[in-house]
Structures are given as structure tokens and as C-alpha cells.
DOGU-953992 format. One record per atom (N, C-alpha, C, CB): y, z, x. Coordinates in steps of 0.2 Angstrom, whole numbers, padded with zeros to 4 digits, always signed. Each point is the difference from the previous one (the first is absolute). Glycine has a CB too. Example, Ala and Ser with C-alpha at 12.3 -4.5 7.8 and 13.67 -1.06 7.14 Angstrom:
BEGIN
-0028+0039+0066;+0006+0000-0004;+0006+0000+0004;-0006+0006-0009;+0011-0010+0007;+0006+0001+0004;+0005+0003-0004;-0003-0010+0006;
//
This chain:
BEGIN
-0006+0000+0004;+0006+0000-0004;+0006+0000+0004;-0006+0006-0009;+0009-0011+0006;+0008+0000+0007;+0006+0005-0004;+0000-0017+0005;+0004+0019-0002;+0003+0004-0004;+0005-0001+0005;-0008+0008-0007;+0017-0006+0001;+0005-0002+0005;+0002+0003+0005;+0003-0002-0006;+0001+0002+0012;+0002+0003+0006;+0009+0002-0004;-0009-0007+0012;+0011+0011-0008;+0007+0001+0001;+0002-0003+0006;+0000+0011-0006;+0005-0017+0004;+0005-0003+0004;+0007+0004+0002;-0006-0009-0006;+0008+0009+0010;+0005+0004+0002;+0007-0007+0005;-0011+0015+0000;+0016-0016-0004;+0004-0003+0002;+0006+0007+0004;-0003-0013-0010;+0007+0010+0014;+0003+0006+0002;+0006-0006+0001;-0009+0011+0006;+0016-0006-0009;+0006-0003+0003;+0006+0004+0002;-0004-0009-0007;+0007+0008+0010;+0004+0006+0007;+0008-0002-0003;-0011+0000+0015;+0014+0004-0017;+0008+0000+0001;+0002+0006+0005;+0001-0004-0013;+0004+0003+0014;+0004+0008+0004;-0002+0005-0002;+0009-0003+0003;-0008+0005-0011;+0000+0005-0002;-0006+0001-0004;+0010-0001+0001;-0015-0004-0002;-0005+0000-0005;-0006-0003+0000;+0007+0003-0004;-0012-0001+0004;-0009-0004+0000;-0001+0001-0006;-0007+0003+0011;+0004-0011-0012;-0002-0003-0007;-0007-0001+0002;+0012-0006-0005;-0017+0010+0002;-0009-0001+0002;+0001-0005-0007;-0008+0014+0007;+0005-0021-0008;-0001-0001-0004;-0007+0000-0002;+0009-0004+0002;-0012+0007-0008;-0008+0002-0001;-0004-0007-0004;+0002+0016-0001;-0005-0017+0002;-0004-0005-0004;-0009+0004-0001;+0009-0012+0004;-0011+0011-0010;-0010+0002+0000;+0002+0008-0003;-0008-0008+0014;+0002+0009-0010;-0002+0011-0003;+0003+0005+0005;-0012-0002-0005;+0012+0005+0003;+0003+0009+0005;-0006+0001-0003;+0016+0006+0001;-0022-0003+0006;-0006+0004-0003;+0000+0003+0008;-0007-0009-0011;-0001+0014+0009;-0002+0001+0003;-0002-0005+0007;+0000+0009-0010;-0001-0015+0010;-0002-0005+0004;+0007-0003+0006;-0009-0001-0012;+0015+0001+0008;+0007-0002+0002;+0003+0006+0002;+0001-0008-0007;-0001+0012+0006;+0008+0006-0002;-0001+0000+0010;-0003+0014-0016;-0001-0011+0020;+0001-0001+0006;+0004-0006+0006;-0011+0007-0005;+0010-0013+0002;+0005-0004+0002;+0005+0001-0002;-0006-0006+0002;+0009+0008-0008;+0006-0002-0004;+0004+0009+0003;-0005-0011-0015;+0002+0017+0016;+0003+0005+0004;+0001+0000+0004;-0002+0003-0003;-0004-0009+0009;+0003+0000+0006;+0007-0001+0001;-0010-0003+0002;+0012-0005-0005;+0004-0005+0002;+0007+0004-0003;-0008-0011+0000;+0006+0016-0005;+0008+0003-0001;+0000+0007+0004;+0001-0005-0013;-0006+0008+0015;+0002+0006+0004;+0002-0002+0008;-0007+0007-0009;+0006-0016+0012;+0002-0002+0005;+0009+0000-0002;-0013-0006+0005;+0012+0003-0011;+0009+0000+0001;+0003+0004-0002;+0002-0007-0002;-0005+0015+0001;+0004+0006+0000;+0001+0005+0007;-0005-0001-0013;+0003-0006+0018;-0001+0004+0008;+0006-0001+0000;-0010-0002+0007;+0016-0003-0010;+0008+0001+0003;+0000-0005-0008;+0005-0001+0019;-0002+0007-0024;+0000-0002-0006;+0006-0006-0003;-0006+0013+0001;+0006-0016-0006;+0006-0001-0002;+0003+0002-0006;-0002-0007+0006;+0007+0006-0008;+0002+0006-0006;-0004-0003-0005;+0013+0004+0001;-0017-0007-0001;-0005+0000-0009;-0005-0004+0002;+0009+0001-0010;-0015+0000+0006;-0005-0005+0003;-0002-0003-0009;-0005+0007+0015;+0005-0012-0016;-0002-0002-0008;-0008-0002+0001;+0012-0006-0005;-0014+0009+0001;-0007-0007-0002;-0001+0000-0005;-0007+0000+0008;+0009-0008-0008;-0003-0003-0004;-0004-0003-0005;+0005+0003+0005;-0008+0001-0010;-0004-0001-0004;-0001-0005-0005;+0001+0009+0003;+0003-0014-0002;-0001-0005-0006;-0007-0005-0001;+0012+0000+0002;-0016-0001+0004;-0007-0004+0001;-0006+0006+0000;+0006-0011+0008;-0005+0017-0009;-0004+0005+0000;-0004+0002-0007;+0006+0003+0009;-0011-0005-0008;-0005-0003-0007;-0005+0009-0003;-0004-0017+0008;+0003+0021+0000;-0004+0005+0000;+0004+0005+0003;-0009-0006-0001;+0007+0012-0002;+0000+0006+0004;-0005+0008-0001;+0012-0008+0000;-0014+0008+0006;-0005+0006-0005;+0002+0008+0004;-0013-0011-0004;+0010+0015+0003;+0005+0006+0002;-0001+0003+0007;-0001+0003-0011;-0003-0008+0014;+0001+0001+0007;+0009-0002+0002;-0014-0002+0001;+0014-0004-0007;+0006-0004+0002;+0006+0004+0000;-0006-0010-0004;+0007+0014-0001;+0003+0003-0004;+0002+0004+0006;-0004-0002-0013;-0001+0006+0014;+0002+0005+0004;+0004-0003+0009;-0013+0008-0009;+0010-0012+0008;+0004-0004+0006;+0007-0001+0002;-0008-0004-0002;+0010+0002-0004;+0008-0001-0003;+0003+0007-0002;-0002-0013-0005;-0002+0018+0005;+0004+0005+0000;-0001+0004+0007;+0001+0000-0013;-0006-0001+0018;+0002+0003+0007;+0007-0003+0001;-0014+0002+0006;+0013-0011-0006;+0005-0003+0004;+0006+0003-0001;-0006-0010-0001;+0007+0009-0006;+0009+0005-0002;-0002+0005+0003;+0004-0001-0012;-0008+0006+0012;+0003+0006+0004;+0002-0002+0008;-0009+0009-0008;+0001-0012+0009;+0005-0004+0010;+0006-0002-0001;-0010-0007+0006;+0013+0003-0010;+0005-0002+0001;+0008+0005+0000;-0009-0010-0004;+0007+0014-0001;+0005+0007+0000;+0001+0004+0007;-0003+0002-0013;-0004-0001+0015;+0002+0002+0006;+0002-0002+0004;-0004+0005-0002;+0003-0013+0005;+0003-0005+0003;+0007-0002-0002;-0012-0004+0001;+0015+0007-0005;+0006+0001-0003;+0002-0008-0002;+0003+0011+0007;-0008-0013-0011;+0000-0008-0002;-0003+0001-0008;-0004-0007+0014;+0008+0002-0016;-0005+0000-0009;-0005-0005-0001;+0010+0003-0005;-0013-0002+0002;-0006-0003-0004;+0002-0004-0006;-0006+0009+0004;+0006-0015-0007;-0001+0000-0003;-0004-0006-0006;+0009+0008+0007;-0013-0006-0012;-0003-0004-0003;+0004-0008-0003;-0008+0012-0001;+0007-0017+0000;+0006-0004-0004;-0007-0004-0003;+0016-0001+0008;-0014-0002-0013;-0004-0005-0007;-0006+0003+0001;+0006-0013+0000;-0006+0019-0002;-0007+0003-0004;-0001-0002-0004;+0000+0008+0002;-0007-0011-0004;-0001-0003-0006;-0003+0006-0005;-0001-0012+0005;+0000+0010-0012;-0001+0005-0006;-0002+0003+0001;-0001-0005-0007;-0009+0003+0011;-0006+0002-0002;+0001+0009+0008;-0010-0019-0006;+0014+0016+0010;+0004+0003+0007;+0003+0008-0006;+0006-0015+0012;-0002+0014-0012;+0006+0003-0004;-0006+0005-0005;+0013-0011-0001;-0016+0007-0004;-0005+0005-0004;-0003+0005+0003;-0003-0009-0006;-0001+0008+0012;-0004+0003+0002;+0004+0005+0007;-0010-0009-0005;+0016+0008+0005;+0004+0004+0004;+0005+0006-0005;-0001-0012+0009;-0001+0010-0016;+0002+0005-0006;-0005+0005+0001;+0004-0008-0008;-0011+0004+0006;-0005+0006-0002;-0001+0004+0004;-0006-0006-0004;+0007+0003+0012;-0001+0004+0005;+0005+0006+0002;-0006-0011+0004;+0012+0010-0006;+0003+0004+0000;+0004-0001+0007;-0008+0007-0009;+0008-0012+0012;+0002-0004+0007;+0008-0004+0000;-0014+0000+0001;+0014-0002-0007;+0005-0003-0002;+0006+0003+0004;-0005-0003-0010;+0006+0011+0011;+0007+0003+0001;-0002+0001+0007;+0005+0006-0012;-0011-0007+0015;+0001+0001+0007;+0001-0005+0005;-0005+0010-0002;+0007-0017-0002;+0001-0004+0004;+0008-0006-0004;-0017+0003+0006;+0021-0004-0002;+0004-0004+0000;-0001-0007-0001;+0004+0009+0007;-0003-0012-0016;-0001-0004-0001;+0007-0005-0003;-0012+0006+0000;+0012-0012+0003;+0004-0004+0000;+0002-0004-0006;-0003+0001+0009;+0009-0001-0013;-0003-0005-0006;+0001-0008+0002;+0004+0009-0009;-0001-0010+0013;+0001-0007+0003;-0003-0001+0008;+0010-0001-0008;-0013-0006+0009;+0002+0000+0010;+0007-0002+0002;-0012-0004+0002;+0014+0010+0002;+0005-0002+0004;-0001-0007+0006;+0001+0011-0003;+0003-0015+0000;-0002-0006+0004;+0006+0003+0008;-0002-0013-0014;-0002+0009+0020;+0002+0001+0007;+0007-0002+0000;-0012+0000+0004;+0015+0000+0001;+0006-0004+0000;-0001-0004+0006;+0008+0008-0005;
//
């Protein structure tokens, strides 16, 4: 059975990393997608987005991933932040009761 990967596009402004996500946040992914953001919290920039708009899955490995990262990033004195979460994201970040511990975007900030 083939099953999706998580693609990870990255784009760099002065002030801001845009991870772009495509596929699942699982237990299978979450280890690449923490690396590549806890390398750019070695000399942080003021916010780091990822974004969610091609992200199909997420299960609670995942979940829990996106909320170590916010915490890395506060101490790194950098923000986190989620942008185009979709419904099925948003729902299960209700139930969970995760919604308020992570910084979510209602738009992408486009780079300059």
C-alpha cells in the first residue's frame, strides 16, 4: 500500500520561514518536519509559518508536534505560526482542546 509522504517546501525572508506542507503530519513524518524547524530556531527569525494548505492528514503524533514546536519557538524568542488550516485541522484541534495552544493564522502572509 503506497501512502502519502509529507513534502516540505521552505521559503526564507529576513524576518520569516514559510515551511510549505503538502501530504500527512504522522507518526511516520513529524521527525523530518521537527528537524528542519528546530534547525531554524538555531538563529531564529521573528516567526516561522507553516503552512497548511496541501495537508490532507494529521494524527496525534502530529498534533503533538506542532505544539512542542510553538513551545521551541517561544523560547527561541520566535513565533509559530499555523496559516490555511483546513476544517477537518481546526475540528480536531477543537476537540482536542489544542486550538488555544497554538497560534493560528486566518490568512497567509504573503513574503515581500
Amino acid at each position: 500500500m503506497e501512502r502519502p509522504e509529507l513534502s516540505i517546501a521552505v521559503q526564507r525572508a529576513p524576518d520569516e520561514v514559510v515551511f510549505h506542507l503538502a501530504g500527512e503530519i504522522d507518526v511516520l513524518t513529524v521527525t523530518r518536519l521537527s528537524t528542519m524547524v528546530t534547525d531554524e530556531l538555531a538563529e531564529p527569525p521573528a516567526r516561522i509559518v507553516l503552512d497548511l494548505a496541501g495537508v490532507t492528514f494529521c494524527d496525534s503524533q502530529g498534533l503533538g508536534t506542532l505544539v512542542v514546536l510553538s513551545r521551541k519557538a517561544q523560547h527561541a524568542r520566535a513565533v509559530l505560526s499555523l496559516a490555511n488550516v483546513g476544517d477537518f485541522l481546526l475540528r480536531v484541534l477543537d476537540i482536542t482542546g489544542l486550538r488555544s495552544a497554538l497560534m493560528i493564522s486566518s490568512a497567509q502572509q504573503p513574503l515581500p
